[in-house]
N, C-alpha and C positions, 0 to 999 in steps of 0.2 A: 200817658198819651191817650187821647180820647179813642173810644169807640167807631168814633164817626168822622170823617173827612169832610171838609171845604174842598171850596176849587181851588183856595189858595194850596191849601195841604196836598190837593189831587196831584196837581200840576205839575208840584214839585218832586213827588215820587217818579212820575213820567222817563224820566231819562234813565232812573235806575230799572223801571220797570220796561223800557221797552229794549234793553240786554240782557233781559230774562227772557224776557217773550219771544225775541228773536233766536235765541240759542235754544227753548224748548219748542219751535216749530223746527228747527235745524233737526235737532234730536228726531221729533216725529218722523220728517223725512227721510233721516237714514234709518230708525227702526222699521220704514216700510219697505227700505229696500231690502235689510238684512231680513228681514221676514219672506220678501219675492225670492231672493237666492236661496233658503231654506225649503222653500215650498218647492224652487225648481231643481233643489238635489236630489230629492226626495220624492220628486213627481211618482216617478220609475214604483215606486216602493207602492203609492197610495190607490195604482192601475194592477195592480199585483204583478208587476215585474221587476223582477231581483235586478236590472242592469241599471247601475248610476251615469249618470251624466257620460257622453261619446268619449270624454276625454277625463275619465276619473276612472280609478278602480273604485268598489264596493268599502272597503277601508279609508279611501282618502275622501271620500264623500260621507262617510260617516263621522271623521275628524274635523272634515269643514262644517258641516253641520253642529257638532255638538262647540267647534270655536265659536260659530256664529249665535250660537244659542247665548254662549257665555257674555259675546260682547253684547248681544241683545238687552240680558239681564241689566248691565252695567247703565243702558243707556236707561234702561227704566227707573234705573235707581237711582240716577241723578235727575231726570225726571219729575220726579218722586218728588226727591229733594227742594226744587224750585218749586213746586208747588203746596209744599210743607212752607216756606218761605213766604209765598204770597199770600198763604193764609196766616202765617204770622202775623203779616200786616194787617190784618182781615180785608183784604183784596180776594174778590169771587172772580176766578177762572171762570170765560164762559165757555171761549174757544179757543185752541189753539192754533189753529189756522190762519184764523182773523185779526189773533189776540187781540179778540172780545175781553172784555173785563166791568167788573164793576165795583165801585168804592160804596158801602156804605154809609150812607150821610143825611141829614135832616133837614126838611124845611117847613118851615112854618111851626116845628115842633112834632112835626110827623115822619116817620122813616121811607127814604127814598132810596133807590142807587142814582152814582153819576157813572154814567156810562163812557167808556172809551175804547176803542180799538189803536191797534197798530195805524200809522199811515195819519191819521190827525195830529195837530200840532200839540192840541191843548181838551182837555175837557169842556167840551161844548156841549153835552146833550145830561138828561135825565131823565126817568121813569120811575113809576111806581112800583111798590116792593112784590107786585101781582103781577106785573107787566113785563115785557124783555125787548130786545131790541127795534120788533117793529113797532112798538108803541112808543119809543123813546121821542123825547120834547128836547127843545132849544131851551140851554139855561134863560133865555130871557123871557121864557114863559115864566120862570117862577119869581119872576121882580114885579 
């Protein structure tokens, strides 16, 4: 399989790539939560005060933290994963928020991305290999 993407080629990755994107912004959101509960178990500890949370012992606040630690890892390492995956494809993560992304691909013989986010239908935009999203062009600049 080539290097480089079309918009036919783009297009059609689309649908597999936007149940990736969606499940690794999902991920992010709950690693920011398990991260706020970790920090607010633990608040007590970083003011130098030994009392955990109103409604925990010092033990059981130390158990949910090191659970929460665990499942943290977990979500990073699937993560990981999906982003081990899109570079498979050689698909560039830009963001995962936005699920920005970009295909590498050629026109005129010279290297471009085609750019996509979340929330568009189709691959409509592109830019140069020096540029990022607010430089991006309408494919029909390059016909």
């Amino acid at each position: 399989m080539s290097d480089h993407y079309d918009f036919d080629r783009a297009n059609a990755k689309l649908p597999e790539l936007r149940e990736t994107l969606l499940h690794l912004r999902d991920q992010r959101d709950e690693i920011v939560g398990v991260r706020d509960r970790i920090v607010e178990l633990n608040a007590p500890a970083l003011i130098g005060a030994p009392a955990p949370p109103a409604d925990m012992t010092l033990d059981e606040a130390a158990e949910e933290t090191q659970r929460l630690r665990m499942k943290m890892q977990g979500l990073v390492d699937q993560m990981q994963a999906a982003v081990l995956q899109l570079d498979g494809w050689g698909i560039q993560l830009r963001d995962i928020e936005t699920g920005l992304i970009d295909f590498p691909a050629l026109a005129a013989g010279r290297p471009i991305w085609l750019c996509w986010r979340l929330g568009e239908e189709q691959v409509m935009w592109w830019h140069e290999m020096s540029e990022g999203f607010d430089s991006r062009h309408r494919i029909e600049d390059l016909i």
